[in-house]
C-alpha positions in Angstrom: 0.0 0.0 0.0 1.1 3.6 0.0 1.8 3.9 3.6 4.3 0.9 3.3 6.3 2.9 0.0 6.3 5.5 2.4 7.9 4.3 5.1 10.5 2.0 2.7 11.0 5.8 1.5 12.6 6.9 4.6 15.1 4.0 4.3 16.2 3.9 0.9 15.9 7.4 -0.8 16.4 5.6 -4.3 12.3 4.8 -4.0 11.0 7.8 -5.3 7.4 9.1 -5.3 6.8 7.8 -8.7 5.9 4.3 -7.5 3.6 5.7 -4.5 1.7 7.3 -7.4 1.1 3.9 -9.3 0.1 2.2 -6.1 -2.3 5.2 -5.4 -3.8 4.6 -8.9 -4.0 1.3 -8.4 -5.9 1.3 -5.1 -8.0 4.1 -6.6 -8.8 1.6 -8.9 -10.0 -1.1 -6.8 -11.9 0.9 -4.4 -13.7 2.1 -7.9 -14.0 -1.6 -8.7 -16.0 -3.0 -5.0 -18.1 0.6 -5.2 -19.5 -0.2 -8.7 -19.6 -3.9 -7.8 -21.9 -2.7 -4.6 -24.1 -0.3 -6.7 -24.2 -3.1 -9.4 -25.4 -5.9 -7.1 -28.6 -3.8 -5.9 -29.6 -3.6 -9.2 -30.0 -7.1 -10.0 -33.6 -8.4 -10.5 -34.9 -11.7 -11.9 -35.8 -11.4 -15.6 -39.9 -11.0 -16.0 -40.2 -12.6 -19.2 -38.5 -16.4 -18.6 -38.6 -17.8 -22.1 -34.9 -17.8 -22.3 -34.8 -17.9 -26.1 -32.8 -15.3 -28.1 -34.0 -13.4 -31.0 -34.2 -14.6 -34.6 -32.1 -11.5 -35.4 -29.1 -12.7 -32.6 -26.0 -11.9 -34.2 -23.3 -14.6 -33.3 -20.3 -13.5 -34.8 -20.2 -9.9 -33.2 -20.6 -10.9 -29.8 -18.2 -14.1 -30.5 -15.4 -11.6 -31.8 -16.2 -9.1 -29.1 -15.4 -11.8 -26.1 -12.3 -12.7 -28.4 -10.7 -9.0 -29.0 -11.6 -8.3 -25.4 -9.7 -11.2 -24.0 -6.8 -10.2 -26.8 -6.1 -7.2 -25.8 -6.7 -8.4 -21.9 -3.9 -10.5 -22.2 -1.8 -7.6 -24.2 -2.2 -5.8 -21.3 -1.4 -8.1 -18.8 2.1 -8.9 -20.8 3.7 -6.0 -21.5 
């Protein structure tokens, strides 16, 4: 967390503010994450109409290359 950069700070100079600025981000991030997921979770309901069918005009291939390039560019981010 940032209070632990901190203190390793006061120990070695060489860590400079520029990683307590990334962690800061990164909890900003999360805290973003479990708010959303909170405000999200109310908001659930159970469907009214239960025919669980799709629609005759249900286009496969866009939502199949969506989950793809998604995950893609996921993983891009994750490696570099």
């Amino acid at each position: 967390t940032g209070s632990s950069l901190v203190g390793a700070a006061v120990k070695a100079p060489r860590i400079r503010s520029k990683n307590l600025v990334s962690v800061i981000f990164c909890e900003a991030t999360a805290i973003y994450g479990v708010i959303l997921a909170i405000i999200l979770l109310n908001k659930v309901a159970s469907p009214k109409d239960k025919t669980y069918e799709l629609s005759d005009n249900w286009d496969w291939a866009t939502f199949y290359f969506a989950g793809y390039s998604v995950f893609f560019f996921g993983m891009q981010c994750g490696l570099h």
